[in-house]
C-alpha positions as MATLAB code, in Angstrom:
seq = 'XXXXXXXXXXXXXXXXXXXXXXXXXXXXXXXXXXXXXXXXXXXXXXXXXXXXXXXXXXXXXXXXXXXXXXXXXXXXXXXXXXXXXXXXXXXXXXXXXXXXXXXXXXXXXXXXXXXXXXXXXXXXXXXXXXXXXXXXXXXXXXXXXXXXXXXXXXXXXXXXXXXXXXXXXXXXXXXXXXXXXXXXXXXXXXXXXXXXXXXXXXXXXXXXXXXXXXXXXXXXXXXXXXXXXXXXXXXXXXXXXXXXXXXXXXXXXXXXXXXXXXXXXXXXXXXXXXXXXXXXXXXXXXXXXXXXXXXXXXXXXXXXXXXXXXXXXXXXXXXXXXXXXXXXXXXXXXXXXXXXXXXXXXXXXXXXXXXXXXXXXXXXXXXXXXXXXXXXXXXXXXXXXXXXXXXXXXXXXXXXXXXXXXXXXXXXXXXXXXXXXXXXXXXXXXXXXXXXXXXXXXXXX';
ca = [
      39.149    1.648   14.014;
      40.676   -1.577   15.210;
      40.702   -5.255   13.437;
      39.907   -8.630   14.933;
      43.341   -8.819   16.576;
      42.342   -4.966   18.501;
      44.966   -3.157   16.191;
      44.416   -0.466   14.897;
      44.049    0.428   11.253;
      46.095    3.111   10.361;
      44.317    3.606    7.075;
      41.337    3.616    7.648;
      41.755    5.673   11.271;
      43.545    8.032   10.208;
      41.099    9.043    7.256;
      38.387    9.009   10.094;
      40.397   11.578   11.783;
      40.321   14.049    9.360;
      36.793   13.775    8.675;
      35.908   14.359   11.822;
      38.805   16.974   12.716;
      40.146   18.115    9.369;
      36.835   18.722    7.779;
      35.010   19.771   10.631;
      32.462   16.552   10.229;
      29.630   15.602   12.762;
      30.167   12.609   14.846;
      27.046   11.279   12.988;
      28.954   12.121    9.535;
      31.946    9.804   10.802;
      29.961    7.005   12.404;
      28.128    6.794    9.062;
      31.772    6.403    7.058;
      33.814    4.063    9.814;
      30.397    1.424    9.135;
      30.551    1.376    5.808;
      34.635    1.167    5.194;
      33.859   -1.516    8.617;
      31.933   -3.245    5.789;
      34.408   -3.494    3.578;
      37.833   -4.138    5.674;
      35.657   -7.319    6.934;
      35.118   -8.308    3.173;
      38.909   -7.837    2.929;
      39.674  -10.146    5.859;
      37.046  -12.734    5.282;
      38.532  -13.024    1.660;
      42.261  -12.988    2.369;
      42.461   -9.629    0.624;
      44.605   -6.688    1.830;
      42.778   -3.449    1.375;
      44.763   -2.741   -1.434;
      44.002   -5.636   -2.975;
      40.366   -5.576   -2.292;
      39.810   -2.381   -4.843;
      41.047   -4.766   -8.134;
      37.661   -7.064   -7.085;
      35.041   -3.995   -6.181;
      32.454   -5.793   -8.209;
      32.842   -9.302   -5.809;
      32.616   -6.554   -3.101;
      28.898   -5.369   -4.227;
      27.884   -8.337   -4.572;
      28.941   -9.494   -1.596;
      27.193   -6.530    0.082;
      23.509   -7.324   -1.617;
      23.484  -10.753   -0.449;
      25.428  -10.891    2.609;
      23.308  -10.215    5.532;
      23.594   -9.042    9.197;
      25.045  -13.143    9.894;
      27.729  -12.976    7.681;
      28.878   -9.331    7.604;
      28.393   -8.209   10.806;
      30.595   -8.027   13.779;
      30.007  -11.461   15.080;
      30.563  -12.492   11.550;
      33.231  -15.294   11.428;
      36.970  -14.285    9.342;
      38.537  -16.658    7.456;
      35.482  -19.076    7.307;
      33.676  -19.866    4.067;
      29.797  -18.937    3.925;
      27.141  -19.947    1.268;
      25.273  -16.797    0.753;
      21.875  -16.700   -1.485;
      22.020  -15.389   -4.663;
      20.028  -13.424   -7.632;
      16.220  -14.135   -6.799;
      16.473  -13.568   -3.252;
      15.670  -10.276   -1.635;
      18.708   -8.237   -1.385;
      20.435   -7.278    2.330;
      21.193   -4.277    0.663;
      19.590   -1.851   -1.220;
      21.228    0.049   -4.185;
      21.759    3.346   -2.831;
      22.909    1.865    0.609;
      25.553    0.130   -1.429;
      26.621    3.452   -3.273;
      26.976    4.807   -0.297;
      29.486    2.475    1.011;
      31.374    2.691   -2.193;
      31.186    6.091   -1.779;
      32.867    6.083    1.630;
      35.854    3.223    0.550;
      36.384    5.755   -2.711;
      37.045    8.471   -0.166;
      39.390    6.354    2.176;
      41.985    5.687   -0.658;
      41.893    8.716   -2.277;
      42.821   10.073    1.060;
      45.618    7.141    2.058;
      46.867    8.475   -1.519;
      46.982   11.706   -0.798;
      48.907   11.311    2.343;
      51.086    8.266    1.183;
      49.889    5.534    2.714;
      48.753    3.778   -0.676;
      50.313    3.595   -4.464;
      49.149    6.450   -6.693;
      47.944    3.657   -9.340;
      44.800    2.675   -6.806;
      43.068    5.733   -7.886;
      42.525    4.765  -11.390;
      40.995    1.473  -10.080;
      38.088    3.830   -9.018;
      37.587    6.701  -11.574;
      37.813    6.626  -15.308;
      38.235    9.322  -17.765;
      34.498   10.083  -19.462;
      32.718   12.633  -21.703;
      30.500   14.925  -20.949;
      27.359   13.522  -23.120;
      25.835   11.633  -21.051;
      25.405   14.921  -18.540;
      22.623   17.631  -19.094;
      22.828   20.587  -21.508;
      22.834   22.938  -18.489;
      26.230   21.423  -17.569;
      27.979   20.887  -20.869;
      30.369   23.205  -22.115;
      29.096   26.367  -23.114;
      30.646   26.617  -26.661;
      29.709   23.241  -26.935;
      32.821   21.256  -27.295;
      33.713   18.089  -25.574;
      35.240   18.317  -22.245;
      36.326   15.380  -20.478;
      35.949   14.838  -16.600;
      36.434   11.694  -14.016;
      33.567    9.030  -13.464;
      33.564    6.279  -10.885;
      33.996    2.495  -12.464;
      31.860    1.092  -10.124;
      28.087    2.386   -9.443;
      24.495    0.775   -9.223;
      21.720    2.235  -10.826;
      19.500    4.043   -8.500;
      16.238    3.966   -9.629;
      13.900    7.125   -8.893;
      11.343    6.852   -6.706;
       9.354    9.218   -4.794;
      10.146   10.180   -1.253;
       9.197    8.200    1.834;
       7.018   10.573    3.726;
       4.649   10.254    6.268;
       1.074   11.081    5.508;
      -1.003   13.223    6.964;
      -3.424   10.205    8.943;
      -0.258    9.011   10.118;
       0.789   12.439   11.603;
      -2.527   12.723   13.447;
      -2.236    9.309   14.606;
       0.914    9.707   15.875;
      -0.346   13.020   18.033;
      -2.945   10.968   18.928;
      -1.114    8.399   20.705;
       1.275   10.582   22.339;
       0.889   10.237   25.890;
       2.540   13.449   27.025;
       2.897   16.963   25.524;
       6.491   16.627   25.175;
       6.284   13.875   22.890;
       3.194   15.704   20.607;
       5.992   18.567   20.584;
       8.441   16.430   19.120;
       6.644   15.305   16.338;
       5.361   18.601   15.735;
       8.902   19.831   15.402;
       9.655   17.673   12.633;
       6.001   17.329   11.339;
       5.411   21.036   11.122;
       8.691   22.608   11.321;
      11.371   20.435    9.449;
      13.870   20.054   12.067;
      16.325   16.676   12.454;
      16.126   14.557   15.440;
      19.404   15.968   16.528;
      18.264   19.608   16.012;
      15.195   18.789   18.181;
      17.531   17.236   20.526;
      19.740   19.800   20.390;
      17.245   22.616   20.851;
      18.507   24.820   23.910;
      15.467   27.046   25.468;
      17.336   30.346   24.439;
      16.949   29.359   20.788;
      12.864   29.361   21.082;
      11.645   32.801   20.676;
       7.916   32.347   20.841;
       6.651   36.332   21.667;
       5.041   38.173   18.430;
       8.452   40.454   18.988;
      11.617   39.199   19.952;
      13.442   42.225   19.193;
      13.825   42.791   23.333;
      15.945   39.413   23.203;
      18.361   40.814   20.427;
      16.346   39.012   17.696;
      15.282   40.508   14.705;
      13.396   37.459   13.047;
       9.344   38.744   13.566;
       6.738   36.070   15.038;
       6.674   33.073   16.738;
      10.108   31.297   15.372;
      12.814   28.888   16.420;
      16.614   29.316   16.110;
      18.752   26.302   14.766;
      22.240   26.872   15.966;
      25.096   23.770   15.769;
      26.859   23.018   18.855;
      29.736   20.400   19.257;
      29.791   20.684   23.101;
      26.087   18.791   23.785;
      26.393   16.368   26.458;
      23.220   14.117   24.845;
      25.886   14.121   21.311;
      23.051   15.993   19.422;
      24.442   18.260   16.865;
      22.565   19.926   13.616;
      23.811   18.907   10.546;
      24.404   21.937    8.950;
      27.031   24.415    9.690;
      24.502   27.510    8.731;
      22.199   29.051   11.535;
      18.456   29.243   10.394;
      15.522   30.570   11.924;
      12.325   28.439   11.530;
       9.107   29.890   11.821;
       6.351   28.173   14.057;
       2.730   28.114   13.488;
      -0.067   28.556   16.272;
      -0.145   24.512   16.878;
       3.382   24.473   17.885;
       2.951   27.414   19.830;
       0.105   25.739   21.646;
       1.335   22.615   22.182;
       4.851   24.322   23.543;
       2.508   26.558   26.230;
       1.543   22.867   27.671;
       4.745   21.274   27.920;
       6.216   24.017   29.734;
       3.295   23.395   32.212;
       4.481   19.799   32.583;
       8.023   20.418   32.511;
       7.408   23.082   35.422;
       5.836   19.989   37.839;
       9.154   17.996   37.067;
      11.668   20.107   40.183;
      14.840   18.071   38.195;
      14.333   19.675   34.938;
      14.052   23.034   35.707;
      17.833   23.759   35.819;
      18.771   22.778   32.498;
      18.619   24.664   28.894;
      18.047   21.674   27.029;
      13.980   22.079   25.567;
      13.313   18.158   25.527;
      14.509   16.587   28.901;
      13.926   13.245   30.186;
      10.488   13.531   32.427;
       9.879   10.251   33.347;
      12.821    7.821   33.332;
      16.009    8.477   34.648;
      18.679   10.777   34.734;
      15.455   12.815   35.347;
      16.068   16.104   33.635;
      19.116   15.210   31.463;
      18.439   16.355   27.547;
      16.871   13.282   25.661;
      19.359   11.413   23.155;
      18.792   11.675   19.384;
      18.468    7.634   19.252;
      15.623    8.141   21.986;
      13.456    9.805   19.071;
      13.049    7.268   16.738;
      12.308    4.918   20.391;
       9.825    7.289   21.166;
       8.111    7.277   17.360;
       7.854    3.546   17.139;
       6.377    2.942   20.428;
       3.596    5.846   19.291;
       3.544    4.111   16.361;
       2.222    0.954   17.466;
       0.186    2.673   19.771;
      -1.482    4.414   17.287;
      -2.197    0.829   14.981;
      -0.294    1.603   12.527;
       1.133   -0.604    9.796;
       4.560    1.003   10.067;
       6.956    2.355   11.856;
       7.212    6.125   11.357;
      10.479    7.680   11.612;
      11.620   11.199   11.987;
      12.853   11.870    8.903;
       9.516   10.734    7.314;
       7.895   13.110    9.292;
      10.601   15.897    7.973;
       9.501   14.722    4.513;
       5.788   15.233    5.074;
       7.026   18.895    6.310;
       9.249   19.443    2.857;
       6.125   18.181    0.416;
       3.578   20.281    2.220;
       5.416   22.966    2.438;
       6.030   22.792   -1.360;
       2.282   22.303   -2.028;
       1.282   25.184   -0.346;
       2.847   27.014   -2.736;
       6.583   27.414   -1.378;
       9.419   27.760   -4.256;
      11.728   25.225   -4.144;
      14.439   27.498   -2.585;
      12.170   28.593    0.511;
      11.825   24.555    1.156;
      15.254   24.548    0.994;
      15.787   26.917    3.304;
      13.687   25.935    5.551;
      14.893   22.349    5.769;
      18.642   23.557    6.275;
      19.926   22.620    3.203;
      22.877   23.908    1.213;
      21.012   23.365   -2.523;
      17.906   23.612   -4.118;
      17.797   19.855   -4.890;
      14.636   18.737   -2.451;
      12.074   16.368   -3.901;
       8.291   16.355   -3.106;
       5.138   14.762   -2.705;
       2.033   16.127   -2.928;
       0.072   15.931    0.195;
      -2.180   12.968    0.906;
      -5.744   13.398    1.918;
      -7.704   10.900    3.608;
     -11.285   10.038    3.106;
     -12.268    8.658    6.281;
     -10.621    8.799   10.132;
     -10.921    6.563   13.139;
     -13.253    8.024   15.973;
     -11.083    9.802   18.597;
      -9.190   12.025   15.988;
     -11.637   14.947   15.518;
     -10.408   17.110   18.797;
      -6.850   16.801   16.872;
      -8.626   17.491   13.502;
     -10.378   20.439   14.830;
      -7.107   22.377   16.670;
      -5.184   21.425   13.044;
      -8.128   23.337   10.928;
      -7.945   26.161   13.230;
      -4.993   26.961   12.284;
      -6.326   27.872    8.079;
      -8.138   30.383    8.489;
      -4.500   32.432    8.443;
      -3.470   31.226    5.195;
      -4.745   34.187    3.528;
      -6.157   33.310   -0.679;
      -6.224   29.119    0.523;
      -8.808   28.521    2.891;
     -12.200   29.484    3.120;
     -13.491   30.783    5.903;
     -16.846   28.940    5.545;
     -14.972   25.701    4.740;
     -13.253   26.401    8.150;
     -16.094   26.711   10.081;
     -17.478   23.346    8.944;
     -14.617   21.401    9.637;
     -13.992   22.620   13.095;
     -17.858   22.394   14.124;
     -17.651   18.563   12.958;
     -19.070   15.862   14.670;
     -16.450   12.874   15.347;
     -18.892   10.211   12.759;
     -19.359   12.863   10.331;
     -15.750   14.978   10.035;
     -14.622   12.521    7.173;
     -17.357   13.937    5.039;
     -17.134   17.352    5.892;
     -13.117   17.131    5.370;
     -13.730   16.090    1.296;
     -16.457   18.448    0.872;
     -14.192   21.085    2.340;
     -10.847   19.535    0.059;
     -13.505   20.350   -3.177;
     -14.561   23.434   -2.138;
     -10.963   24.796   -1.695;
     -10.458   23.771   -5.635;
      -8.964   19.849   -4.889;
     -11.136   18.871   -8.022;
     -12.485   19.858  -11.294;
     -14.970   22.933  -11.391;
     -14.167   23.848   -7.817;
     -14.413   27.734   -6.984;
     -12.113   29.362   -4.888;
     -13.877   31.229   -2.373;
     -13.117   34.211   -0.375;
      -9.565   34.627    1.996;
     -10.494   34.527    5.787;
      -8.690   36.962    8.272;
      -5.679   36.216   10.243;
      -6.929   34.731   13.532;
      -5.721   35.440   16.640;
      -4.558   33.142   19.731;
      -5.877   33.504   23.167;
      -2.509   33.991   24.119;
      -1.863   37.147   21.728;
       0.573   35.319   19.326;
      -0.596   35.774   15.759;
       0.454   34.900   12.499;
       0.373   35.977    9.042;
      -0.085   34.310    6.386;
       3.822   34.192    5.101;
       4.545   32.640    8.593;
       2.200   29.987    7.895;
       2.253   29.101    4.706;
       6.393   29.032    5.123;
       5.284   26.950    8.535;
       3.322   23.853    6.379;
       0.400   25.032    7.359;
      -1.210   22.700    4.469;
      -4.110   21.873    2.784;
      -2.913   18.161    3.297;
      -3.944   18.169    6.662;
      -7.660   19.125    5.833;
];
């Protein structure tokens, strides 16, 4: 990390360093922490402060970040000038978690430059504070239920709880319909249906897609149709999964389908043939290089306007809308979890949203979606399956809430018999574990 004058920080580049080599970080992991303590060695420059000095005024520093926008704390941002920045009233630049977060990053930095002796040992109690334990929960009190005391952070803005930005359902379908290209309906189906990151969809390689009913001739003992999540550090395209911890994601006959057609395209593209990479470039150049994580969320708002919508979808909506349904279909907490990569249990949900009425040009989308229920064995009717996929583009809307009631969305509803597994034309089946872990939801019906 370098200053205005191009020197380098030793404090704050040497705590980078072991992030990214020490603790085995991601790239994406140290970007995120050389922005934020960015953010607040500029603070310390504009101010006159050393960063040292800086930590005795964190709470000028907060402020500072909710009301100092892109002009005055970006790069271009002039040092050493004064700048009249709008107060309480105004919308904030930042939000309160965003600000945490850089807090959170700056706490790190000097415990580290204490550690290593690059900063006095008294800087540390500038940041943390001895507390009790009664303002945790029972479940992490002391079990003979005695005081115990334990370090809190001085500085902290209260985040307040609100439920997760997901995409819904209509905006899923509207996004497939606007794709112009299978490869771009695969990627959102990857996060949409199957949880992944943009830079584990990036960093897909075509060994890690095991798409036969047994893979056991390849060495792999996961059954069905399923995808491999493996991190790599060596990806030219800088697209590495976040977690450290292989998983194996199951894929549902949609997926499937919709991978069957872009291998068809791929195959007319000579360039891309050579490389392992699943998502290559097609149509812009380096022809047949593997597509860059930042190209996703390019890819998502052009699709996005495409499709009319009033926002901008973004991936990790999308692997939002994947967590909630899979939760509403009746996954525990811990097989979300799982299937999202993470380390804990701690996922929140939203239940799924339906939608009463669709634009025309949606019901060939609609219909390949509902084909997919009939394999979610004691959820979907088979009559209520039939309706919806025989439904006439003007009339589907109608059909969809009748078939929402009849699956038990309302009071009085009765739950009507389990359909039979059905079978693709290509051979590939799926049970109803592989689909229900797969967000194969009632959501999208």
């Amino acid at each position: 990390m370098l200053d205005e004058d191009l020197a380098v920080v030793a404090v704050a580049d040497s705590f980078l360093a072991h992030v990214r080599f020490g603790r085995d970080g991601a790239e994406s992991t140290t970007k995120s922490y050389a922005g934020s303590i960015a953010l607040y060695l500029r603070w310390c420059a504009g101010t006159g402060r050393t960063w040292q000095g800086g930590l005795e005024q964190l709470g000028l520093f907060m402020t500072w970040l909710a009301h100092a926008g892109p002009a005055a704390s970006g790069v271009d941002a002039a040092v050493g000038v004064g700048t009249v920045l709008a107060g309480p009233g105004t919308p904030p630049a930042r939000g309160a978690r965003r600000i945490n977060g850089v807090l959170s990053a700056v706490r790190s930095m000097v415990v580290h430059a204490v550690s290593t002796g690059q900063g006095p040992g008294h800087l540390v109690s500038l940041l943390y504070e001895v507390a009790d334990d009664r303002d945790l929960p029972e479940a992490a009190r002391s079990a003979d239920g005695r005081m115990s005391w334990r370090m809190r952070t001085r500085h902290r803005l209260h985040e307040p709880q609100r439920p997760v930005d997901r995409a819904s359902d209509a905006e899923i379908v509207a996004l497939l319909d606007a794709c112009r290209c299978s490869r771009d309906a695969l990627i959102v189906l990857l996060m949409a249906r199957a949880g992944l990151r943009r830079g584990e969809v990036c960093g897909l390689r075509r060994s890690d897609v095991h798409l036969l009913v047994d893979s056991s001739a390849l060495g792999c003992e996961v059954a069905r149709a399923h995808l491999h999540v493996v991190r790599r550090d060596d990806n030219p395209n800088r697209a590495w999964a976040k977690s450290r911890r292989q998983r194996s994601v199951p894929l549902d006959f949609l997926t499937v389908q919709v991978f069957d057609t872009y291998e068809f395209e791929r195959m007319r593209v000579g360039r891309a043939a050579s490389s392992d990479f699943v998502l290559v470039n097609l149509f812009r150049a380096p022809i047949g290089a593997p597509m860059r994580p930042d190209a996703i969320g390019e890819l998502l708002a052009a699709a996005s306007r495409r499709a009319g919508l009033a926002r901008a979808v973004t991936p990790h909506q999308l692997r939002h809308a994947f967590g909630s349904n899979a939760a509403d279909a009746g996954c525990g907490i811990d097989v979300v979890a799982d299937l999202l990569g993470h380390f804990s249990g701690d996922v929140r949900v939203l239940p799924a949203v339906s939608f009463g009425a669709c634009a025309r040009g949606f019901c060939r989308w609609l219909c390949l979606l509902c084909a997919t229920w009939t394999s979610v064995r004691d959820t979907v009717a088979e009559g209520c399956c039939r309706e919806v996929v025989a439904c006439r583009t003007d009339r589907h809307a109608r059909l969809l809430d009748r078939g929402r009631r009849r699956l038990g969305a309302g009071p009085g509803c009765r739950r009507l018999p389990a359909a039979p597994a059905p079978r693709s034309r290509s051979g590939r089946g799926h049970d109803s574990d592989l689909c229900r872990r797969s967000g194969v939801l009632p959501g999208l019906v």
